[in-house]
C-alpha positions as CSV (number, residue, x, y, z in Angstrom):
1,X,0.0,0.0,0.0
2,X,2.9,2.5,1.0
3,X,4.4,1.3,-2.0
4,X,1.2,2.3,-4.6
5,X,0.9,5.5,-2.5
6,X,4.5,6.7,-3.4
7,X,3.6,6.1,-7.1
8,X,0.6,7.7,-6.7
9,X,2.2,11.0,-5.6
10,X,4.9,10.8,-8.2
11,X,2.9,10.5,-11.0
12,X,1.2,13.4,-10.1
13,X,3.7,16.2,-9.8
14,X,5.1,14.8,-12.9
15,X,1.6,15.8,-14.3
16,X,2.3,19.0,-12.3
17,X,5.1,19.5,-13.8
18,X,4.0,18.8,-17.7
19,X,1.5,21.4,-17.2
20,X,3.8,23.9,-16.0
21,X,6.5,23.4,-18.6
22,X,3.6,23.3,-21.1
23,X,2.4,26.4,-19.8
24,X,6.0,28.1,-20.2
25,X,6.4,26.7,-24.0
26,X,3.3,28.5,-24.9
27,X,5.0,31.8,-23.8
28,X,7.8,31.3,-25.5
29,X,6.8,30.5,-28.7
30,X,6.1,33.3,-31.5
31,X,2.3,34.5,-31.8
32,X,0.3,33.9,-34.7
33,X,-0.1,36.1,-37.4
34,X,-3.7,36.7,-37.5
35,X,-3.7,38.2,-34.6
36,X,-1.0,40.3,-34.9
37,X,-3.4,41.7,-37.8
38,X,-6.2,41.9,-35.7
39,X,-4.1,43.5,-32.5
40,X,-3.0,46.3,-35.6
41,X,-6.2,46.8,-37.5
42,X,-8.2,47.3,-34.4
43,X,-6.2,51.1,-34.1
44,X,-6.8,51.7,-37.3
45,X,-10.5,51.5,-37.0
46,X,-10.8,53.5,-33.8
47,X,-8.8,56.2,-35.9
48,X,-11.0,56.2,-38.9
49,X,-14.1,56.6,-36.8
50,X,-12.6,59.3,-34.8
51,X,-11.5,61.4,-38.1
52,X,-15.5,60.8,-39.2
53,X,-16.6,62.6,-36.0
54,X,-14.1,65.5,-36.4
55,X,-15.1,66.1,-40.1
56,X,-18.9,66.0,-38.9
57,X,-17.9,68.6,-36.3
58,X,-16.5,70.7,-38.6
59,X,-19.4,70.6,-41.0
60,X,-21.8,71.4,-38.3
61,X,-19.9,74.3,-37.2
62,X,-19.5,75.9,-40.8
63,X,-23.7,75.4,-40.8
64,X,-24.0,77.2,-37.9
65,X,-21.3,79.9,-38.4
66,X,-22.7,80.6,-42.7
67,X,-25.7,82.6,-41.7
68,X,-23.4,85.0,-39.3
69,X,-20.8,85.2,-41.9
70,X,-23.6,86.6,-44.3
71,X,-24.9,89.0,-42.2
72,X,-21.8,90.3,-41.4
73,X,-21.3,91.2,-45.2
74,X,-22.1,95.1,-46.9
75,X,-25.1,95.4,-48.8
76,X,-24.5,95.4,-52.6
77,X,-27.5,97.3,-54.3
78,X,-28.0,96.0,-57.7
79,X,-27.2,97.9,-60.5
80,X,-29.6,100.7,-61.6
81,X,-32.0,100.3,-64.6
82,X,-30.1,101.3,-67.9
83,X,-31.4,105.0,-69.1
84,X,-34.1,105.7,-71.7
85,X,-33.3,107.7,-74.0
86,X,-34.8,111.2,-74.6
87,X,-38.2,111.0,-76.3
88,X,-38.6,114.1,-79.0
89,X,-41.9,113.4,-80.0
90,X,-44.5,116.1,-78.5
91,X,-46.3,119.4,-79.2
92,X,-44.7,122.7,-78.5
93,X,-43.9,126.4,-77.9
94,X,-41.6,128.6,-77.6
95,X,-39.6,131.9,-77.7
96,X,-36.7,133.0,-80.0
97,X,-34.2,136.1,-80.3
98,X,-31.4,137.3,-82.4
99,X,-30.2,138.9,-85.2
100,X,-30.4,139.1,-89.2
101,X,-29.0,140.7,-92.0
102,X,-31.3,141.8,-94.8
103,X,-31.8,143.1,-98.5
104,X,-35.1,145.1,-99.6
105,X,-34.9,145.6,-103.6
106,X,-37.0,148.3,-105.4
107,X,-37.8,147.0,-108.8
108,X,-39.6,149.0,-111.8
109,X,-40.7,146.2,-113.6
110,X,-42.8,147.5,-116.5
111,X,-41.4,148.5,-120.4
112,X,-39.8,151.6,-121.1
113,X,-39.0,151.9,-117.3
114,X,-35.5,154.0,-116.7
115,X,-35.5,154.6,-113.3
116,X,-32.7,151.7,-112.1
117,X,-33.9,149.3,-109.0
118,X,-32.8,150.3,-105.9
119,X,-31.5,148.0,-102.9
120,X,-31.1,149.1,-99.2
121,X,-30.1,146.8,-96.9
122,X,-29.0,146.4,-92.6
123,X,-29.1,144.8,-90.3
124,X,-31.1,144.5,-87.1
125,X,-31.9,142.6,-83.7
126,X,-35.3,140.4,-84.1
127,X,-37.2,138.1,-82.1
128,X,-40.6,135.6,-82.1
129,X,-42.6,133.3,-81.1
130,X,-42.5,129.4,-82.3
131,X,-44.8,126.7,-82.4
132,X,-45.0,123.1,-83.8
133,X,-45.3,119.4,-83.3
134,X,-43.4,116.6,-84.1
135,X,-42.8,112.4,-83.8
136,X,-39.4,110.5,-83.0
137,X,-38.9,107.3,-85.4
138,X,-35.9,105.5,-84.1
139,X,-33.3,108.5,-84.2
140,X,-35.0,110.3,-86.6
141,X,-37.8,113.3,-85.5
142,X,-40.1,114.8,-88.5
143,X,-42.3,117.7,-87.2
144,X,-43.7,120.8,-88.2
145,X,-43.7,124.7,-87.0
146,X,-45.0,128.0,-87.3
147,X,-43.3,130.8,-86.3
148,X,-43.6,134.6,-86.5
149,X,-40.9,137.5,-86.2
150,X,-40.3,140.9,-86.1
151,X,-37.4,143.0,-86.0
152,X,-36.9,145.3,-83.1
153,X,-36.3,148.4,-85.6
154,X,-39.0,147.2,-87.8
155,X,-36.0,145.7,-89.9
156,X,-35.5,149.2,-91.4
157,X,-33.2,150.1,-93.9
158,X,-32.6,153.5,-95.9
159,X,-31.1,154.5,-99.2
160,X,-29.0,157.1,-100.3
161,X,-30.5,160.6,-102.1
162,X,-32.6,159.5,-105.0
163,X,-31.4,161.2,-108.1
164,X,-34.4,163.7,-109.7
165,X,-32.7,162.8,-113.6
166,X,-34.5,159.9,-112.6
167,X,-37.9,160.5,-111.6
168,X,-37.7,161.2,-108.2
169,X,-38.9,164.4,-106.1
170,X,-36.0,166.5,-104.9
171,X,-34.1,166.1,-101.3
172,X,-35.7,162.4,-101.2
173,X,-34.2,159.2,-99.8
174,X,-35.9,156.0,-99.8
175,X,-36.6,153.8,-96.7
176,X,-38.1,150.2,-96.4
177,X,-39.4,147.6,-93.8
178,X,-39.9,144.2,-93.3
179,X,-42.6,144.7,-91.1
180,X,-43.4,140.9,-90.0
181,X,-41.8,137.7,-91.4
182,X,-43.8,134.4,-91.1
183,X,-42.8,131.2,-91.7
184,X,-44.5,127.7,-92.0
185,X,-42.7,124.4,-92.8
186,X,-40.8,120.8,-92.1
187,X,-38.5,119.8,-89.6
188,X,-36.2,116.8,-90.3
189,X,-33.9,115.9,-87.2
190,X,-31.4,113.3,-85.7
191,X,-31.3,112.7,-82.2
192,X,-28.5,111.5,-80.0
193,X,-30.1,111.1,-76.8
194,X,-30.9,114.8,-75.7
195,X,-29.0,116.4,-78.5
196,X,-31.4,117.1,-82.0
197,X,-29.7,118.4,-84.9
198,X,-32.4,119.2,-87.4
199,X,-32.5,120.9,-91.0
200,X,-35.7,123.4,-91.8
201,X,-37.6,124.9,-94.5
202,X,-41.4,125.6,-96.5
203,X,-43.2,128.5,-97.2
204,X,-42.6,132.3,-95.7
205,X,-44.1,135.5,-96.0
206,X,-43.8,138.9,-95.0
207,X,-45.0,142.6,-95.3
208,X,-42.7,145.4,-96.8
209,X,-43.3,148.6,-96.9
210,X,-42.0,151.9,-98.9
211,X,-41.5,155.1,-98.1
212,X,-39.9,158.4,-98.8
213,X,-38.0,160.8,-96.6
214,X,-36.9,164.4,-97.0
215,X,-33.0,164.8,-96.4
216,X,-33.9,168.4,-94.7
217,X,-36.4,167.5,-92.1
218,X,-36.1,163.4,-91.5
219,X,-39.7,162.6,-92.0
220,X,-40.4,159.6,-93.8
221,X,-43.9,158.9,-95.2
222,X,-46.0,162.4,-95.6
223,X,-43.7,163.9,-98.6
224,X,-43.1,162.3,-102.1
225,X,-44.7,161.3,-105.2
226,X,-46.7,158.5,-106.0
227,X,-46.2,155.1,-104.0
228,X,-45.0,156.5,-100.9
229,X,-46.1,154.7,-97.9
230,X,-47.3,151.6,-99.6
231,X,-47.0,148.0,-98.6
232,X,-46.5,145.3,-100.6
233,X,-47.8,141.5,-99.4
234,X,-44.7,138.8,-100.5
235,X,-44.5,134.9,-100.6
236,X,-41.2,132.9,-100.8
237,X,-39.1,130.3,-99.4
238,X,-36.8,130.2,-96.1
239,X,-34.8,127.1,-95.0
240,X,-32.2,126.4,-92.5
241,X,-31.2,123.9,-89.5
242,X,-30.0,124.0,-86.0
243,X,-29.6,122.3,-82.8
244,X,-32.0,121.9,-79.7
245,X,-30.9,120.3,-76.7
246,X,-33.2,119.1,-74.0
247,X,-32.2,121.4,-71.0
248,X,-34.1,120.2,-68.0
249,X,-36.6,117.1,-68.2
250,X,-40.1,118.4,-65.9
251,X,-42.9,117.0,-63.8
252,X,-45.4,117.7,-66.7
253,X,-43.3,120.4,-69.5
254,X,-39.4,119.9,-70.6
255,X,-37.7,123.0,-70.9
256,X,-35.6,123.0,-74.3
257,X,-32.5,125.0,-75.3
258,X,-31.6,125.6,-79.3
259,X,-29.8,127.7,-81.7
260,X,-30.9,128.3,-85.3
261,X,-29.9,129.8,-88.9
262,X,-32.6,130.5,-91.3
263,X,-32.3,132.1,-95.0
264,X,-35.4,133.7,-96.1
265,X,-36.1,135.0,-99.7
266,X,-39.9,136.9,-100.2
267,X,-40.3,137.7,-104.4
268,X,-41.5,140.3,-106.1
269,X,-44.6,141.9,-105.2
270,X,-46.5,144.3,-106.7
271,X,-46.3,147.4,-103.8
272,X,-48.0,150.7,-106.5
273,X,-49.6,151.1,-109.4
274,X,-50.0,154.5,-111.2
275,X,-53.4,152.6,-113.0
276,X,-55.7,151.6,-110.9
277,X,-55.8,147.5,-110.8
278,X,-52.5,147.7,-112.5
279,X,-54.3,146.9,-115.8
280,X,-52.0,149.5,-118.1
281,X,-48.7,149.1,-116.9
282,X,-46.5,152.1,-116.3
283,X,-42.7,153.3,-116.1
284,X,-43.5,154.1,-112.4
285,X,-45.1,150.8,-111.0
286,X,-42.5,149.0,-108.6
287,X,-42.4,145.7,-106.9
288,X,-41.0,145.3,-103.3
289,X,-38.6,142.1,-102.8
290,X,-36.3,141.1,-99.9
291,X,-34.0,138.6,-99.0
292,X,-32.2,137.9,-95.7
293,X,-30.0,135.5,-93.0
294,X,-31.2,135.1,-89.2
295,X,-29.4,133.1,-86.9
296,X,-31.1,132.9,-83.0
297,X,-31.7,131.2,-80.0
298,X,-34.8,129.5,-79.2
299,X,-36.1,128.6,-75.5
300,X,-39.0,126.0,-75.9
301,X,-41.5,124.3,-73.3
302,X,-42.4,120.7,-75.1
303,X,-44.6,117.9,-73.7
304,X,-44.3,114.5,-73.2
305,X,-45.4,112.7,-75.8
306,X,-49.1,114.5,-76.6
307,X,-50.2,113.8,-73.2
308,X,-49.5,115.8,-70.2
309,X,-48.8,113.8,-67.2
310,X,-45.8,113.0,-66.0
311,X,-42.8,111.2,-68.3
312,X,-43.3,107.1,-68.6
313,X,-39.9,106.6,-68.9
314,X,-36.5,107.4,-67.5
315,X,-33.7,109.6,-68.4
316,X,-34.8,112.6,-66.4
């Protein structure tokens, strides 16, 4: 029995043993290689995930931080309407002054006449009143316009002594007017925005008058021969051109600034006849003529459009 129990015990710290040396080989030896892998990828993982939450952060924050950042930015107005151009179409009137030069001829036109024309001419300041209407095509403007002048010296001019050899009363000079000048025709323009640079012309009229005037006492009109004082009614031509600019653009009227040159050219007229009716001509019926050059500026009031409210467009 002693003998089985001494086995017994040595068998079992050699089983003691085993385990422990076992145990120590285990240790020793190298690890495997998957997990190695698995020891490493596990990092790798945890660092993914916490570079995901950063970016998130960072998303949120730039969320968040946008509307701020926006608000904290200056206004920037958007850019103004583009300007309308100036609209020339409209009715209008309007004041004008200068000056002109001028020719009044004396003509005797009937056969067997021998008394030689005579032509006086000067110059004087004049002024009148304008009105018209007109319409704006693209940049072209076709209108119309009346006006009416008179010269501030009733456009006077004087002629030396009149010869008696002639047929004239001693210590006489002659003297004519141009009494009024009237004037109705076209208007043909270009526009460039404000600017209107137009060319003019039609029919024109005017009143000129004869007279004779004693050298010794200055009095025109009571002393001389036949045909003194009389007035002859002529018809012609004028044309011209110019410039008007649009000064100041109103609530209801614009206010328009121009400068203009006219030549006018009234015919013949019969002004005397020594017969009455002129039937039987004779050596001392005469016709009255004139010819002359204005140039003047021109203030006008003009509406908008042909209505009288307030502009549609803008450009003011």
């Amino acid at each position: 029995m002693a003998y089985v129990r001494r086995n017994s015990s040595a068998a079992l710290g050699r089983a003691s043993d085993a385990r422990i040396t076992l145990r120590v080989a285990e240790r020793l030896q190298p690890k495997p290689l998957g997990s190695a892998t698995l020891k490493h990828r596990q990092p790798a993982r945890g660092q993914a995930d916490m570079k995901n939450r950063f970016l998130a952060s960072l998303a949120l924050a730039a969320m968040i931080a946008a509307p701020a950042t926006a608000a904290d930015l200056p206004y920037k107005a958007p850019p103004p309407l583009p300007e309308a151009y100036y609209d020339w179409s409209g009715a209008y009137v309007g004041l004008n002054v200068g000056g002109t030069h001028y020719n009044v001829t004396h003509h005797f036109p009937s056969p067997g006449a021998v008394t030689p024309d005579v032509t006086t001419g000067d110059h004087d300041a004049i002024f009148g009143i304008h009105a018209g209407a007109q319409w704006q095509w693209g940049a072209w403007v076709l209108g119309a316009e009346l006006a009416r002048s008179g010269c501030s010296h009733e456009c006077r001019s004087t002629s030396s002594v009149l010869p008696v050899a002639q047929g004239f009363e001693e210590n006489i000079f002659g003297e004519h007017k141009i009494i009024d000048l009237f004037t109705a025709g076209a208007r043909l323009g270009y526009a460039w925005d404000r600017l209107l640079v137009f060319a003019t012309g039609g029919f024109a009229s005017a009143h000129i008058e004869n007279a004779h005037c004693s050298t010794i006492i200055g009095i025109c009109g009571p002393l001389g021969g036949a045909g003194n004082g009389t007035v002859s009614n002529n018809r012609g031509w004028y044309a011209g051109g110019g410039f008007d600019y649009m000064a100041h653009k109103g609530a209801l009227f614009d206010v328009i600034l121009g400068v203009e040159y006219q030549h006018f050219d009234v015919g013949a007229a019969r002004a005397f006849c020594v017969n009455p009716g002129c039937v039987v001509p004779a050596v001392r019926d005469f016709d009255l003529s004139a010819t002359g050059d204005i140039v003047r500026a021109r203030l006008t009031i003009k509406t908008h459009g042909y209505g009288f409210g307030p502009p549609a467009g803008v450009g003011g």
